[in-house]
ZAMARGU-4260 file (C-alpha; in steps of 0.2 Angstrom, whole numbers, plus 5000, padded with zeros to 4 digits):
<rodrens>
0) 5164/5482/5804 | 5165/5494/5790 | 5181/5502/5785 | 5181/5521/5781 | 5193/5526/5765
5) 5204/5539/5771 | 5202/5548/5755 | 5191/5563/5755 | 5181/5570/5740 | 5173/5588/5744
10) 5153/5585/5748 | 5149/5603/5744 | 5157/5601/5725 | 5148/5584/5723 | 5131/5588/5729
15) 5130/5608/5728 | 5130/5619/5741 | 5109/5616/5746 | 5115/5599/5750 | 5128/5604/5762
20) 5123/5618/5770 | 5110/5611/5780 | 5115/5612/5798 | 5096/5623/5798 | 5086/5607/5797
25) 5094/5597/5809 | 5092/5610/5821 | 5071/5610/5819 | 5062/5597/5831 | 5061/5580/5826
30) 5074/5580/5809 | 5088/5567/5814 | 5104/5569/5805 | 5119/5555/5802 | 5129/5543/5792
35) 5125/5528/5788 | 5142/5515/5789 | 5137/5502/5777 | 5133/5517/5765 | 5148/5525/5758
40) 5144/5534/5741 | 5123/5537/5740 | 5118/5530/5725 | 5103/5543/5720 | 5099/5531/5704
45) 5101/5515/5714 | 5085/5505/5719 | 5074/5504/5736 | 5080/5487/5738 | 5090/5478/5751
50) 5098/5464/5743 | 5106/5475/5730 | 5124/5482/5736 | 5120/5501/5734 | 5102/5499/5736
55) 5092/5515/5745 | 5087/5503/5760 | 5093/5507/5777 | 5096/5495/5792 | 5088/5498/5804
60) 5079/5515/5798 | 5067/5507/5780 | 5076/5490/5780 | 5071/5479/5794 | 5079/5461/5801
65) 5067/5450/5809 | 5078/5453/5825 | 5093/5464/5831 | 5109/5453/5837 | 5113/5462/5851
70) 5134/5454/5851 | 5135/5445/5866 | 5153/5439/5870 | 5149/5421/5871 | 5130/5421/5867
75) 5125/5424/5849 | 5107/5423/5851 | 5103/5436/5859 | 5092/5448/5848 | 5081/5465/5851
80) 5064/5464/5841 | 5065/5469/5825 | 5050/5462/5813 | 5048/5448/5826 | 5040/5453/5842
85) 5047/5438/5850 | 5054/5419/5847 | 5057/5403/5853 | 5073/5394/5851 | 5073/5376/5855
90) 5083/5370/5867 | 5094/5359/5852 | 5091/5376/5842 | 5086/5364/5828 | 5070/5377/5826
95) 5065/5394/5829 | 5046/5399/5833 | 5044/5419/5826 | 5029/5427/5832 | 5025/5443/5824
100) 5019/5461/5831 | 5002/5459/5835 | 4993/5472/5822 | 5010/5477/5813 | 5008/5485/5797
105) 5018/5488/5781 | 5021/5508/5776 | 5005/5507/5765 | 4993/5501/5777 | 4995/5482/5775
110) 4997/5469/5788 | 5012/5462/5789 | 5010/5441/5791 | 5020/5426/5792 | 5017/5424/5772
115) 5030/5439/5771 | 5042/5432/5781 | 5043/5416/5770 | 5040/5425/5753 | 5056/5434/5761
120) 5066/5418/5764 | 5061/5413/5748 | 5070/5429/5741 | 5087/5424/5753 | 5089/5410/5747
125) 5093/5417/5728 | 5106/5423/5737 | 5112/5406/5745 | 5124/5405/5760 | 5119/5403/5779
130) 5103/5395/5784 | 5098/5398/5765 | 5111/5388/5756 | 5105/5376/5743 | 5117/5363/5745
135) 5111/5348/5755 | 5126/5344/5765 | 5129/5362/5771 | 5128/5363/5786 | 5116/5375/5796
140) 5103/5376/5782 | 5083/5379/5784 | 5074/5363/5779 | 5057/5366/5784 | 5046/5384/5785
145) 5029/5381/5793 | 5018/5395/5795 | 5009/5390/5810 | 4996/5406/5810 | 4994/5421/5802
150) 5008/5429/5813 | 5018/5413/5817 | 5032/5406/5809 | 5043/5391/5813 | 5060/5388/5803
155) 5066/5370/5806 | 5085/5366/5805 | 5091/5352/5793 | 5096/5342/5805 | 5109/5331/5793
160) 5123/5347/5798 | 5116/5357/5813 | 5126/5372/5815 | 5126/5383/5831 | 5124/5397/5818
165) 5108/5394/5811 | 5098/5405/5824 | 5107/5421/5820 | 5106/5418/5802 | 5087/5416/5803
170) 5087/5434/5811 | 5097/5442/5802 | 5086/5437/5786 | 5077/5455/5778 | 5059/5456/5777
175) 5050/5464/5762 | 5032/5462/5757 | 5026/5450/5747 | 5011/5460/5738 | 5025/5472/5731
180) 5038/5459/5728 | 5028/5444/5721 | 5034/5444/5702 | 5051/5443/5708 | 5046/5422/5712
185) 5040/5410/5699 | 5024/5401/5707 | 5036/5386/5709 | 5047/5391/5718 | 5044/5381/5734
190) 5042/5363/5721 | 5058/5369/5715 | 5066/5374/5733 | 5063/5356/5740 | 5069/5349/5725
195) 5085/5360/5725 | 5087/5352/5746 | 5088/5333/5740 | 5099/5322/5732 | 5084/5317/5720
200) 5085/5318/5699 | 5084/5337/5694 | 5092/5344/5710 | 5107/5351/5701 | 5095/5360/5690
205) 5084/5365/5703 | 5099/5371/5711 | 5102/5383/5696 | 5085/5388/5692 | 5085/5397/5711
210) 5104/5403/5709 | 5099/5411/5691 | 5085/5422/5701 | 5097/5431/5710 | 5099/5446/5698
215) 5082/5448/5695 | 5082/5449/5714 | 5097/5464/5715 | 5088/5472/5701 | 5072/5474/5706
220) 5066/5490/5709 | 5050/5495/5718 | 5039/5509/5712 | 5040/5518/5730 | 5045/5515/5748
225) 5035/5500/5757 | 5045/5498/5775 | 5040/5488/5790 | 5052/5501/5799 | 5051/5516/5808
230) 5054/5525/5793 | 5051/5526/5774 | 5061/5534/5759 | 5054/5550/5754 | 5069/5556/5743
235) 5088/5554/5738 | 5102/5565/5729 | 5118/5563/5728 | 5118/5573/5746 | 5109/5564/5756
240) 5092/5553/5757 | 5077/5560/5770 | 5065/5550/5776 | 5050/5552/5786 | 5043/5541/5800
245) 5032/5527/5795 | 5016/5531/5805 | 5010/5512/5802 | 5026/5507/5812 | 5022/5497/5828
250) 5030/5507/5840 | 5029/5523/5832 | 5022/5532/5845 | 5040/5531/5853 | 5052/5536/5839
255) 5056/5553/5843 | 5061/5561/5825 | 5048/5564/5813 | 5063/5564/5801 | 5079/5556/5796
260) 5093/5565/5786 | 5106/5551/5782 | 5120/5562/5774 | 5134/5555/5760 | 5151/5552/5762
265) 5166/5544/5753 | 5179/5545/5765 | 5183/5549/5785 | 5187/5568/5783 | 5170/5572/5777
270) 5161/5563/5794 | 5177/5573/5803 | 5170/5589/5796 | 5153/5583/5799 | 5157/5581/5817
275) 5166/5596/5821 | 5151/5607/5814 | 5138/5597/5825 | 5130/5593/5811 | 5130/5574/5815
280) 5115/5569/5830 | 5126/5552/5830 | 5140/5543/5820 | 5145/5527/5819 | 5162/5521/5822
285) 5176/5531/5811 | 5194/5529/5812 | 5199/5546/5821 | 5216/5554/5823 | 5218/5561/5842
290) 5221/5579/5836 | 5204/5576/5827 | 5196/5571/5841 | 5200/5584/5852 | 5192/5595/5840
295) 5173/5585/5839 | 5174/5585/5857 | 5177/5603/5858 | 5160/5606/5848 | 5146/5610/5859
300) 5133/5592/5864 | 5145/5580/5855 | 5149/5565/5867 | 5162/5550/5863 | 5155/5531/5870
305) 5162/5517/5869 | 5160/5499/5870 | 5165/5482/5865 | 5169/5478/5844 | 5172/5461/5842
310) 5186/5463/5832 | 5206/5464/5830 | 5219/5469/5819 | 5231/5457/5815 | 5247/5457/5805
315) 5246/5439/5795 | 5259/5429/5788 | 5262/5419/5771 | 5269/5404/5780 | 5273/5399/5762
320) 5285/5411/5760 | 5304/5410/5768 | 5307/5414/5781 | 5290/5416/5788 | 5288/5396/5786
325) 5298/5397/5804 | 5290/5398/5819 | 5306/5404/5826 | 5304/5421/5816 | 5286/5422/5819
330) 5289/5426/5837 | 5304/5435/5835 | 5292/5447/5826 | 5280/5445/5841 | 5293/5451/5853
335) 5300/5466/5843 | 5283/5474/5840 | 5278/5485/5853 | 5260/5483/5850 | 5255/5499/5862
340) 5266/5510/5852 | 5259/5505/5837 | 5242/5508/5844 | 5243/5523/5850 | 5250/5530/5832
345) 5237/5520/5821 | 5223/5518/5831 | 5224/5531/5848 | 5204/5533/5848 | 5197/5518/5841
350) 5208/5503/5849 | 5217/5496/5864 | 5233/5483/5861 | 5231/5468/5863 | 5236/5458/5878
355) 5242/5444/5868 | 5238/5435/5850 | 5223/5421/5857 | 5212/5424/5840 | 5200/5430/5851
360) 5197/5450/5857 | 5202/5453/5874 | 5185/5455/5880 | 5178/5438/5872 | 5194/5430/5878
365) 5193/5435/5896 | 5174/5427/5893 | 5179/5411/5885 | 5197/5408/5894 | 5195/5414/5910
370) 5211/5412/5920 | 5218/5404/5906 | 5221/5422/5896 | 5234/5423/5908 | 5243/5408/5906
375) 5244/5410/5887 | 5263/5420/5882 | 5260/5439/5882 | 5275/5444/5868 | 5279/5459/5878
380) 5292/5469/5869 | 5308/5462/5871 | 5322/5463/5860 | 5335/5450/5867 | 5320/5438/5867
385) 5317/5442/5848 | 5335/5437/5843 | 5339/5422/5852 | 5324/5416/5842 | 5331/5424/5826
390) 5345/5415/5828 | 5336/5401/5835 | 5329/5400/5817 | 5346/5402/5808 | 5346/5420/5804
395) 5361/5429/5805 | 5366/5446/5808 | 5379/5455/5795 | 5384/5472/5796 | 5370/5476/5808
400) 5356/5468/5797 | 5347/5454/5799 | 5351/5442/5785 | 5341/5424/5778 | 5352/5409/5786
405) 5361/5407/5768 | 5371/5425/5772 | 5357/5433/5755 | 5345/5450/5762 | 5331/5449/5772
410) 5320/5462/5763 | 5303/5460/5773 | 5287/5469/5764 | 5271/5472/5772 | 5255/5476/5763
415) 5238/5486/5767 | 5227/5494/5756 | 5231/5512/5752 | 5214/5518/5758 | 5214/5511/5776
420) 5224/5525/5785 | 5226/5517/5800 | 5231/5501/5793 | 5243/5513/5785 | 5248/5521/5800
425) 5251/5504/5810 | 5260/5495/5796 | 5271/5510/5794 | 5275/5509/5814 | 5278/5491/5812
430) 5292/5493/5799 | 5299/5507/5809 | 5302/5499/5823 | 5309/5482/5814 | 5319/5491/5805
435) 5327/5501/5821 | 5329/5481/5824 | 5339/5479/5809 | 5328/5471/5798 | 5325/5479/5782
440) 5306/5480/5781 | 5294/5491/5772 | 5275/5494/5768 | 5267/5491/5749 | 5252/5499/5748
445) 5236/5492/5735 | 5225/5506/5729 | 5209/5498/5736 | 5202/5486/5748 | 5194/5472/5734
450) 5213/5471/5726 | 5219/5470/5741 | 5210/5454/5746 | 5212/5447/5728 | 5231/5448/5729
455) 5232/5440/5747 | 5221/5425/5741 | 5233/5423/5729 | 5248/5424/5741 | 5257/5436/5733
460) 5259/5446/5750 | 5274/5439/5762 | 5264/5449/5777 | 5247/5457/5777 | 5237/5466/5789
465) 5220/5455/5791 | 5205/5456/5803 | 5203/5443/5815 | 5192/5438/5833 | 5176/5443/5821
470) 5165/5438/5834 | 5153/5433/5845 | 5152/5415/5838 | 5168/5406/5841 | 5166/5397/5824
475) 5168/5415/5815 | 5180/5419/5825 | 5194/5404/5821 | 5188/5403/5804 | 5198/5419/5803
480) 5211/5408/5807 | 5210/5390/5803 | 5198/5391/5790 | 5197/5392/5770 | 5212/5406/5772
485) 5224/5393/5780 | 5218/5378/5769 | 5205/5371/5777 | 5190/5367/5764 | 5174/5361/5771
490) 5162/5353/5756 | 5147/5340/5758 | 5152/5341/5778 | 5168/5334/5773 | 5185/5343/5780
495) 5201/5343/5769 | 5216/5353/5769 | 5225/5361/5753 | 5242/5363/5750 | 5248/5380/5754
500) 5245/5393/5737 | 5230/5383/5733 | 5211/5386/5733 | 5215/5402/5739 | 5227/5395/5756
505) 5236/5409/5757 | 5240/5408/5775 | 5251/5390/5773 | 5250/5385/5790 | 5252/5366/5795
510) 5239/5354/5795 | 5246/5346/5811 | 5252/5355/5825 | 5260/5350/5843 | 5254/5361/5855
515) 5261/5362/5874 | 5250/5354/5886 | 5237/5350/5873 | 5243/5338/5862 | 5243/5336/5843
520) 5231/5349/5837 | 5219/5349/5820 | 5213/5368/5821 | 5205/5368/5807 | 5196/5353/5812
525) 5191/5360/5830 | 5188/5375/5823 | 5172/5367/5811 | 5167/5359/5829 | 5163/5375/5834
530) 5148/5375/5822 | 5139/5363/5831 | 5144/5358/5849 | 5136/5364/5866 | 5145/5378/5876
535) 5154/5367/5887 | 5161/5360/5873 | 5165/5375/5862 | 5173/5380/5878 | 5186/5364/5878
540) 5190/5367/5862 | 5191/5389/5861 | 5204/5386/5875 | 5215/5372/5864 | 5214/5385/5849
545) 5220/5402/5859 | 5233/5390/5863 | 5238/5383/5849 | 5237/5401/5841 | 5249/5409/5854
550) 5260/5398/5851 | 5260/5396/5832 | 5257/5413/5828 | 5248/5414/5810 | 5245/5430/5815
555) 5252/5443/5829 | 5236/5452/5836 | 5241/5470/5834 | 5227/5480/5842 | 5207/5475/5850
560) 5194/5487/5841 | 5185/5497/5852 | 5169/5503/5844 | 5173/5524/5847 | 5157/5533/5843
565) 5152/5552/5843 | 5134/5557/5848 | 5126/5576/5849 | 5115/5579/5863 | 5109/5594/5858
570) 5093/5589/5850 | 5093/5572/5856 | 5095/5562/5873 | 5093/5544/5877 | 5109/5539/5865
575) 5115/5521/5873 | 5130/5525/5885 | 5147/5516/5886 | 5149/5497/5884 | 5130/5495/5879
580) 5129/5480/5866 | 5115/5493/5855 | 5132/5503/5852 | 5133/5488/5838 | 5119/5492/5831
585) 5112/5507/5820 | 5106/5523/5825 | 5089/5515/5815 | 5088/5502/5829 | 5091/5515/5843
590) 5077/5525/5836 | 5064/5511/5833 | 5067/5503/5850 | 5061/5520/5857 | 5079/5521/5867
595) 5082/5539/5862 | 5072/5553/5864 | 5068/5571/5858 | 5077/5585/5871 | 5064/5592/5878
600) 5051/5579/5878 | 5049/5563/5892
</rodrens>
């Protein structure tokens, strides 16, 4: 999920007043008008290409994936069609059979065949990671692409290290066309490839010869728009980028705009002014205060929906540091926040507290556990309970603060990145209420989002806000926390766990850990499990990692995201309604899959 930067620098005085006075155009049929979330900051100079960071390719509009995830809670592969028209996952998911939109056809006129969608894998795997990484032992990785017919294609798993990943990473792979791309790939590069996938003499360098194509890949930059999409670029300013639908797409006779205006923004207060002028046919998710809010919904045709964001905001600790080492303290803190409090001042619109801390969103939990959500330790506000485990933990109190055991201060510091106003919000509440407690706490802000994460890898926060439950593949989720960040390293398939403030273990936590009614716990071994065990088993082992989170707390689950977004129904109908997984997805997708419609029109 994208983070919007509170921050707000004036569209009009960056892009003239042509560029922002254009509430005309999306009022004329067929011109649909939004933001695009992965977009902050158009790049008029950058290139049509989807590999480079502030490339003018759009998911879902000129950018397409071979398939949509559609999010289930416990399900991950579950698409819409996107280049593929359908697929066949076997039962083991050790392959996947693509078959391609009978009669598709690029922007320009050519057919779109299997050769693009392994000239394309060839291009992913510059890039390495997922079902594209070079390394042999990885697990999850692509080790055989078979084109079967012109529009069939069937990408084999390595079965050395299947992962239960390896389906959505095939999706989620970018189709471009080969007969504009070409040059970008030595004649080669397929010798090369299965060289760089053995163990035999000249790997290694193999290895590097593919890795050193990955600039060439982020820099190229196409002469003109060639999209398998329902749209293709037209133009870019600083304002905004138009594009106009691909007549050639295959199911473009039910896209209902003839247009797309994807408008530039740097910050929330800009797609806030947006809204409250109706400029916007759709948003995606934006942090929103509720005095905000009240004004988009006041605007005539814009509608809130919501739905499910597998995602949760969590306040992590530096187990390395005292006296966050102890338990004891850990649930202290759990018992003193009052998580709806803190919710309704940092996140009123866009998320719900959570029930508990499990590692999992309440809606995936209440998928995976069952009745066992219930069973797990709620940390309802409760000061008495907070310190008889303070002192359970040897702290004392002198003078009405909370002192170390050793009689010296207890100054508590919590960071978030300035930009991130309702982290802000939230860790500001947090301190508040501690410090009504009696413990001397405050918020550090960094002045951006990369810094931030630099510093916390380093460990030099004591307490950090930190996104966690990043679903819908329980091995995501518990990576948050029981993987690389809490010292678990996975190399060659092989497990290891570094010393805390090492190979970036910030989060310290114990390799070992006794959990009630489980027994002696490895999470970060269970958590790697997740990668490649059937459901039942996933489920045995999801249940034994809520636990051990509830009780261990390397985290305290603050607030569940809920994914709050505004539509306007005044030139379009058809918008996916509350709770539908396409809420996950771009407006692009929306539009291609023919689910929204032109008012007026059937």
């Amino acid at each position: 999920m994208k983070r919007l930067a509170a921050a707000v620098v004036s569209l009009c005085l960056a892009a003239g007043a042509a560029a922002c006075g254009g509430g005309g155009d999306s009022s004329a049929g067929g011109v649909f008008t939004t933001i695009d979330a992965l977009k902050p900051g158009i790049d008029a100079n950058a290139p049509i290409n989807p590999y480079n960071p502030k490339g003018n390719a759009f998911r879902g509009y000129n950018a397409e994936w071979l398939g949509w995830t559609k999010n289930h809670l416990t399900d991950p592969n579950q698409f819409y069609p996107g280049v593929a028209q359908s697929w066949q996952i076997a039962p083991d998911q050790s392959s996947i059979t693509l078959k391609l939109h009978p009669g598709g056809k690029w922007s320009d006129g050519e057919p779109i065949t299997a050769e693009d969608v392994k000239f394309s894998i060839g291009l992913a795997y510059t890039q390495g990671g997922t079902a594209y990484a070079l390394d042999p032992s990885a697990a999850g990785t692509a080790s055989d692409i078979t084109i079967v017919d012109d529009r069939t294609i069937k990408i084999t798993q390595a079965a050395r290290n299947p992962s239960s990943s390896f389906v959505r990473s095939v999706m989620e792979t970018v189709i471009v066309p080969e007969h504009v791309w070409r040059g970008v790939l030595p004649a080669d590069f397929w010798q090369k490839l299965k060289l760089a996938q053995s163990t035999a003499p000249g790997a290694e360098a193999a290895r590097a010869g593919i890795t050193s194509l990955a600039d060439k890949v982020i820099s190229f930059a196409p002469a003109r728009d060639v999209s398998a999409g329902p749209f293709v670029l037209k133009r870019v300013n600083p304002g905004e980028a138009l594009l106009v639908k691909n007549k050639n797409f295959y199911n473009a006779a039910n896209v209902a705009a003839d247009q797309v205006r994807i408008l530039n923004y740097t910050g929330n207060e800009q797609v806030w002014n947006y809204l409250v002028a109706g400029r916007l046919d759709s948003a995606p998710f934006t942090a929103v205060p509720a005095g905000v809010m009240r004004r988009i919904t006041e605007t005539s045709g814009n509608a809130v929906v919501r739905g499910y964001s597998p995602v949760s905001e969590g306040l992590a600790f530096n187990q390395s540091r005292k006296p966050y080492d102890n338990v004891h303290v850990r649930r202290a803190l759990a018992y003193l926040i009052d998580r709806r409090q803190v919710t309704k001042v940092a996140s009123p619109e866009g998320g719900t507290a959570s029930v508990t801390t499990s590692g999992l969103h309440q809606q995936a939990a209440k998928a995976w556990l069952g009745d066992g959500l219930a069973a797990l330790e709620p940390y309802r506000h409760d000061p008495a309970r907070a310190e008889g485990e303070l002192r359970a933990a040897g702290m004392r109190k002198v003078d009405g603060k909370w002192a170390m055991p050793d009689g010296s201060p207890w100054k508590m510091t919590i960071n978030v990145p300035a930009s991130f106003s309702d982290w802000l919000a939230g860790a500001k509440a947090v301190t508040s209420q501690l410090n009504d407690a009696g413990i001397d706490a405050q918020v550090v802000t960094t002045a951006d989002y990369p810094l931030y994460l630099e510093e916390m890898a380093a460990g030099k926060y004591d307490l950090g806000f930190w996104l966690v439950a990043l679903g819908p593949a329980p091995y995501n989720i518990f990576q948050r926390l029981y993987g690389a960040q809490n010292g678990w390293q996975l190399f060659g398939g092989r497990l290891k766990h570094v010393a805390p403030g090492t190979e970036g273990n910030w989060m310290g936590g114990a390799e070992l850990i006794d959990v009630r009614g489980v027994g002696m716990v490895n999470p970060g071994e269970l958590a790697v499990k997740l990668n490649s065990v059937p459901e039942a088993e996933q489920r045995r082992i999801v249940s034994a990692l809520a636990r051990t989170a509830n009780q261990d707390l390397p985290v305290i689950q603050l607030w569940d995201y809920v994914n709050t977004q505004v539509v306007n129904t005044t030139r379009f109908t058809g918008f996916p309604g509350d709770d539908s997984d396409a809420l996950r997805l771009t407006s692009g997708v929306w539009l291609q899959l023919g689910m929204v419609k032109r008012k007026g029109h059937i």
